[in-house]
C-alpha positions as CSV (number, residue, x, y, z in Angstrom):
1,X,15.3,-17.0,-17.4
2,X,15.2,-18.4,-13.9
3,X,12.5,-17.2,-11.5
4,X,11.7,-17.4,-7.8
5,X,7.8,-16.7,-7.0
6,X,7.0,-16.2,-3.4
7,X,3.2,-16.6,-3.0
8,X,2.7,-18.7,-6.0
9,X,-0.8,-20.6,-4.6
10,X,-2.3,-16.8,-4.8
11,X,-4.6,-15.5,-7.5
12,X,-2.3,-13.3,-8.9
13,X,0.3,-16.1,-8.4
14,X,-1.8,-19.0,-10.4
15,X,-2.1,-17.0,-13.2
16,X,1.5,-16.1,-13.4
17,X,3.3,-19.2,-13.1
18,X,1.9,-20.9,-16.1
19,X,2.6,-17.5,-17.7
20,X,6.6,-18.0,-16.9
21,X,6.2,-21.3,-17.7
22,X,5.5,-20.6,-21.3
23,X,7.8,-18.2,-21.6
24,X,10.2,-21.1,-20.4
25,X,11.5,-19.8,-17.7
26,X,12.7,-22.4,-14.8
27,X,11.2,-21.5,-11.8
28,X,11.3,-22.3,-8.2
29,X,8.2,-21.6,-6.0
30,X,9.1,-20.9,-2.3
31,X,6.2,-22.4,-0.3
32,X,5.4,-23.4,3.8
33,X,4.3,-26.8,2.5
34,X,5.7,-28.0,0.0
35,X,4.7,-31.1,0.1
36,X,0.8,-30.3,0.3
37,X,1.4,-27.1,-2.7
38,X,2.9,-29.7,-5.1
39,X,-0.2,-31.3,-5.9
40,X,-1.8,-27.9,-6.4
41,X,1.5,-26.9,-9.1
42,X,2.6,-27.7,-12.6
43,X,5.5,-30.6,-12.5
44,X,7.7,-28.5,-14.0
45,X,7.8,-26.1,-10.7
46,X,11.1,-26.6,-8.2
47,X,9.6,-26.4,-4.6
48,X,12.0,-25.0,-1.7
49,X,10.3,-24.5,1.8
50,X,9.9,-20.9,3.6
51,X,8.2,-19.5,5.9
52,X,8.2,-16.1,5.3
53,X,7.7,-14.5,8.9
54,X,9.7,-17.0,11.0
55,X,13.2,-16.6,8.8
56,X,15.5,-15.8,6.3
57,X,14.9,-17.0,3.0
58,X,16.8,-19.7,1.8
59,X,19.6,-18.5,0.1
60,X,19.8,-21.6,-2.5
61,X,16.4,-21.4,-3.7
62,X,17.7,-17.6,-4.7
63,X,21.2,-18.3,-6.3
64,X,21.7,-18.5,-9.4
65,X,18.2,-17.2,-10.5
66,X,17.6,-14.1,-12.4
67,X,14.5,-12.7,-10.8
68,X,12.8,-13.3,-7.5
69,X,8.9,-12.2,-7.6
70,X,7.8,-11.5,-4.1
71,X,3.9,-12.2,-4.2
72,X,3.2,-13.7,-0.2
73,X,1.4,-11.5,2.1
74,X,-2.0,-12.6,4.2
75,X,-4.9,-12.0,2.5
76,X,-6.6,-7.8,3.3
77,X,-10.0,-8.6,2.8
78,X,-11.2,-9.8,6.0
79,X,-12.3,-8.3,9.3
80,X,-9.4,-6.5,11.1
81,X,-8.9,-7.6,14.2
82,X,-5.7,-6.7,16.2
83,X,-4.8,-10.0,15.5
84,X,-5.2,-10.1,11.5
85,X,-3.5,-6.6,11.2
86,X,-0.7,-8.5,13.1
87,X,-0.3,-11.0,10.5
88,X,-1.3,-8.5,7.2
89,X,1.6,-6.5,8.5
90,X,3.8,-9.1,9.2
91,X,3.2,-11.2,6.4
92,X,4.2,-8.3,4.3
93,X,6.8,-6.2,6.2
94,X,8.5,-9.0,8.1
95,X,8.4,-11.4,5.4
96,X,10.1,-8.7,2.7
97,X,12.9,-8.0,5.2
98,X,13.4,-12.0,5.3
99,X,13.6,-12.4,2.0
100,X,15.8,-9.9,1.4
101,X,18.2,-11.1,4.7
102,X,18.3,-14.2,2.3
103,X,19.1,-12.6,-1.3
104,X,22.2,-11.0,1.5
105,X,23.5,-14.3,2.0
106,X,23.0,-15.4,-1.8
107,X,26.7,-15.4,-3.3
108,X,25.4,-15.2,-7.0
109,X,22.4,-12.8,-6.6
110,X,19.2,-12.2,-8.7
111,X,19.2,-9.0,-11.4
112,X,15.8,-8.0,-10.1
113,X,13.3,-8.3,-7.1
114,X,9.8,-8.0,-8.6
115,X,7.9,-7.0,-4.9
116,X,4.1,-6.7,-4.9
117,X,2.5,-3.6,-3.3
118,X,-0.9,-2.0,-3.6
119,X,-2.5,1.2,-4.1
120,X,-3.7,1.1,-0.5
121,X,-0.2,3.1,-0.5
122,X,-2.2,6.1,-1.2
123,X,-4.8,5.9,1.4
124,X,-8.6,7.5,0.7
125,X,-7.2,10.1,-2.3
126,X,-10.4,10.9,-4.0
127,X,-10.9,12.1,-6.9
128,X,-7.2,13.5,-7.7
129,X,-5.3,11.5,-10.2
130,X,-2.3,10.0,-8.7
131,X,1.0,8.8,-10.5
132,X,3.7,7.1,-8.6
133,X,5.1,10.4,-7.0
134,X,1.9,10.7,-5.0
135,X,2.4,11.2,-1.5
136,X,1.1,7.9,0.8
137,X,-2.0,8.0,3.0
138,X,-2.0,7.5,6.6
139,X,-4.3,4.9,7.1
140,X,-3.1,1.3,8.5
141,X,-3.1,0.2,4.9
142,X,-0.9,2.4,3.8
143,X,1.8,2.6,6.5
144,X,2.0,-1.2,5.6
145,X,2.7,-0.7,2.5
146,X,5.0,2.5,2.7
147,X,7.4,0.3,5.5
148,X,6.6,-3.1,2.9
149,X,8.1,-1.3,-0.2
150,X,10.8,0.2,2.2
151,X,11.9,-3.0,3.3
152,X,12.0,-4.6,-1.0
153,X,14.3,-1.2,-1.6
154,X,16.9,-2.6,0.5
155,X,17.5,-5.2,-1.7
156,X,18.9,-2.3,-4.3
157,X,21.9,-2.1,-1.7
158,X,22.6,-5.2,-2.6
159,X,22.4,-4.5,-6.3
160,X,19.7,-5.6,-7.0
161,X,16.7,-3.4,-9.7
162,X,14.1,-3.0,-7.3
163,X,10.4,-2.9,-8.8
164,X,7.2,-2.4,-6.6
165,X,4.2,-3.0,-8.4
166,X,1.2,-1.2,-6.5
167,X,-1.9,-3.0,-8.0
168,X,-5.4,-2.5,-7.9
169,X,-8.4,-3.8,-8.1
170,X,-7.5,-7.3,-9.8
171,X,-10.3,-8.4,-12.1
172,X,-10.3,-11.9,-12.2
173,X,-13.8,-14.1,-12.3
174,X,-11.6,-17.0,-10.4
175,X,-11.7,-15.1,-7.1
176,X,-11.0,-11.3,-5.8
177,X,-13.3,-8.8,-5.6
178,X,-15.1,-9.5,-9.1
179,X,-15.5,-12.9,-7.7
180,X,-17.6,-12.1,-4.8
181,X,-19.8,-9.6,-6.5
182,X,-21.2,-11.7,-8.9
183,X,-23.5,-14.0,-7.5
184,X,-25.7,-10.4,-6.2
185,X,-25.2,-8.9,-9.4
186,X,-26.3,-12.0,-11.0
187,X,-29.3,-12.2,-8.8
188,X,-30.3,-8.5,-9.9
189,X,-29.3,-7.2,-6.5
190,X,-26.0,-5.4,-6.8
191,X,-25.3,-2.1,-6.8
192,X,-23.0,0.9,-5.9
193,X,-21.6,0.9,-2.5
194,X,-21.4,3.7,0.2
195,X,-22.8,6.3,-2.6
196,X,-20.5,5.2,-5.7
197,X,-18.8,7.9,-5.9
198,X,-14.9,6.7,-4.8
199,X,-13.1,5.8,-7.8
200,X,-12.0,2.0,-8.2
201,X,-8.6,1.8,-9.8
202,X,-8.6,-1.9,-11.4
203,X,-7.1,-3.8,-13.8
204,X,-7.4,-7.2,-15.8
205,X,-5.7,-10.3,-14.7
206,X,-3.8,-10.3,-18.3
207,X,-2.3,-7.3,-18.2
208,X,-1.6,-7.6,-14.6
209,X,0.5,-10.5,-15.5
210,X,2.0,-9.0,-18.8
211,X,3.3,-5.4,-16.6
212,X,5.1,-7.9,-14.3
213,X,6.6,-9.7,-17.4
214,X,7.5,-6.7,-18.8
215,X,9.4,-5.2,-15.3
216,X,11.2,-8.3,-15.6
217,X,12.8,-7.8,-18.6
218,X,13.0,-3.9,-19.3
219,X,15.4,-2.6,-17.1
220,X,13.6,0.8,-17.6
221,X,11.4,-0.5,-14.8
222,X,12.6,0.5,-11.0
223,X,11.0,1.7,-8.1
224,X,7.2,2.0,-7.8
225,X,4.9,1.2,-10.9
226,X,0.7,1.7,-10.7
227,X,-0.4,-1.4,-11.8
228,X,-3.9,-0.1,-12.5
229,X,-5.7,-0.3,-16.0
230,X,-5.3,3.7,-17.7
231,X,-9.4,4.2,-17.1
232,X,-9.9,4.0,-13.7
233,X,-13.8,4.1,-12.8
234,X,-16.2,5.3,-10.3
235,X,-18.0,2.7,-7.5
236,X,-21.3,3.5,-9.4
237,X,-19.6,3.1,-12.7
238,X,-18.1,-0.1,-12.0
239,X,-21.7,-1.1,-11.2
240,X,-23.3,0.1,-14.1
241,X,-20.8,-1.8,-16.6
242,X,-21.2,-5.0,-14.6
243,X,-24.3,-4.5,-14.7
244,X,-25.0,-4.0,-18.2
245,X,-22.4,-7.1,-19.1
246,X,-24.1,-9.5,-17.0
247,X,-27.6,-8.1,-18.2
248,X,-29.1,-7.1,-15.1
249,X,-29.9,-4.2,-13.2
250,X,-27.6,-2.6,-11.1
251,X,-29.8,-0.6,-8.8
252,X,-29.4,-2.1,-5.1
253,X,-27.4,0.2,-3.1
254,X,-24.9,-0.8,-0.2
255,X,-24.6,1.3,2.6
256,X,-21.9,2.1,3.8
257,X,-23.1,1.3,7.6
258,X,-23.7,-2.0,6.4
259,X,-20.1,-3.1,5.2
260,X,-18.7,-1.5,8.4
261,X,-21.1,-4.1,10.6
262,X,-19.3,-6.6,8.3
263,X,-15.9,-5.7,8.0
264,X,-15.4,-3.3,10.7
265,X,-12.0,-1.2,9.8
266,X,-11.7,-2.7,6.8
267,X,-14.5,-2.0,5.0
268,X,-12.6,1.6,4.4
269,X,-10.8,-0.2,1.6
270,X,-14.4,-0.4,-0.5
271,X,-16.1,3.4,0.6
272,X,-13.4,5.0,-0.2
273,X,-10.4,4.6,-2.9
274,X,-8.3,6.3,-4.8
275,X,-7.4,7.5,-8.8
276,X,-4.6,5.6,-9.4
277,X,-3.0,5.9,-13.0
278,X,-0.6,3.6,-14.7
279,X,1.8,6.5,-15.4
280,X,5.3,5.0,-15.4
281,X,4.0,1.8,-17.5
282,X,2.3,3.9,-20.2
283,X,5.5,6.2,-20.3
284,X,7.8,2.8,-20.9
285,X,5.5,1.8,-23.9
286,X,3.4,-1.1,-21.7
287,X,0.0,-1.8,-23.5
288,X,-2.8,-2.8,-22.2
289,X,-4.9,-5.7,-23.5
290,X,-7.8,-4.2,-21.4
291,X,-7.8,-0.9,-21.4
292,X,-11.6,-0.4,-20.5
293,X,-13.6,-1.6,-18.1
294,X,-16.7,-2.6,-20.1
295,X,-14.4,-4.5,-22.7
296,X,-12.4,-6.4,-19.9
297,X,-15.6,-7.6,-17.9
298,X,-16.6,-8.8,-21.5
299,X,-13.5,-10.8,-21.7
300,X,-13.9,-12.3,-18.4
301,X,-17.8,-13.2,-18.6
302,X,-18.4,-13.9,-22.0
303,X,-19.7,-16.9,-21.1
304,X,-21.9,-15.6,-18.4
């Protein structure tokens, strides 16, 4: 198979090409520097230069190839200024409808665009389970990625299967969210956040990358798809299982007021969340390697 990754120097991105690669797929990485992401790639990568907000993809890096995986977007977890919602939005939104102005002037197109989402698409849903007819929020997280999945359908008019992978919480002890919490939790000062109560909808780096290999190859796969392990948690649960994994209490809490003097608008994304459940994927047969959270923090910090 021959692949096209957008976003490739991205943690979900380092942990899927070397993934594709050993499946043997050929695949081409569209980057803004190529020259400076080549030392940071596997020699067997083709590079072809994009910027995805300034224009069209190029239409030779996407010939010929049987799957494009859209993965480039700026990073969310930072303080929203005007200025970085700019770019969030853009970087998804604007950068989606580029590629797919370039797969329109490809002559032998892709089967499948592979776009990344996020369950930010449901907003703050509490404690209702959610499956990937759920209505979107209205939050500014959400209308990005309601007009950024609207702009990766188009590519269906060009006949193209369509997949948008909303993912979760990504568990990953390279970087993310796990990342940052565990030099606190380590020191015996982590705990829930803003009551522990919103549900965290999360999922292992492993089967994150095993869903999208799968929605490349089962043709069963279209449209949206939770990528969210089947057990989603509470806040205070998450805690706990950390925790109890890294052998330390768990009992320092984080106001709420506290990650808003951080984070500002942002800091919505962590007080409240949503129930997301991998309905489509367990439907289609996918399983999960890390089904539960205790087992898959295990995984990760064995070695801890």
């Amino acid at each position: 198979m021959r692949v096209t990754v957008s976003g490739a120097s991205g943690l979900i991105g380092s942990r899927l090409l070397p993934a594709l690669l050993e499946h043997g797929c050929a695949v081409t990485v569209l980057s803004r520097s190529p020259d400076r992401a080549r030392s940071r790639l596997p020699d067997a990568v083709e590079l072809a230069a994009w910027d995805p907000r300034a224009q069209p993809a190029p239409a030779g890096a996407l010939e010929g190839r049987d799957a494009v995986i859209h993965l480039a977007g700026e990073n969310v977890a930072q303080r929203w200024s005007e200025r970085a919602k700019t770019a969030i939005r853009d970087s998804r939104v604007v950068g989606t409808e580029h590629l797919v102005a370039g797969l329109a002037a490809a002559r032998e197109r892709p089967r499948v665009l592979l776009c990344s989402s996020a369950i930010g698409y449901y907003g703050a849903a509490g404690e209702e389970p959610l499956d990937e007819e759920a209505p979107p929020g209205a939050d500014f997280l959400a209308r990005v990625c309601v007009d950024w999945e609207a702009q990766a359908r188009r590519a269906a008019e060009l006949g193209l299967r369509v997949v948008n992978l909303r993912t979760g919480v990504l568990l990953d002890d390279r970087g993310g969210a796990l990342a940052r919490m565990l030099a606190p939790f380590r020191l015996g000062l982590g705990g829930p956040v803003a009551g522990g109560r919103q549900f965290m909808s999360w999922i292992h780096h492993e089967d994150l990358v095993g869903l999208m290999l799968a929605a490349l190859r089962d043709e069963r796969f279209s449209g949206p798809v939770n990528a969210t392990a089947p057990e989603p948690v509470s806040n205070r649960e998450f805690s706990h299982a950390l925790g109890s994994v890294l052998h330390r209490p768990a009992l320092v809490p984080v106001p709420a007021f506290a990650l808003r003097a951080i984070f500002g608008e942002m800091s919505t994304v962590v007080t409240t969340g949503a129930r997301a459940m991998p309905a489509k994927a367990l439907v289609l047969g996918f399983r999960f390697a890390h089904p539960e959270l205790e087992g898959a923090l295990r995984a990760l910090l064995a070695r801890a």
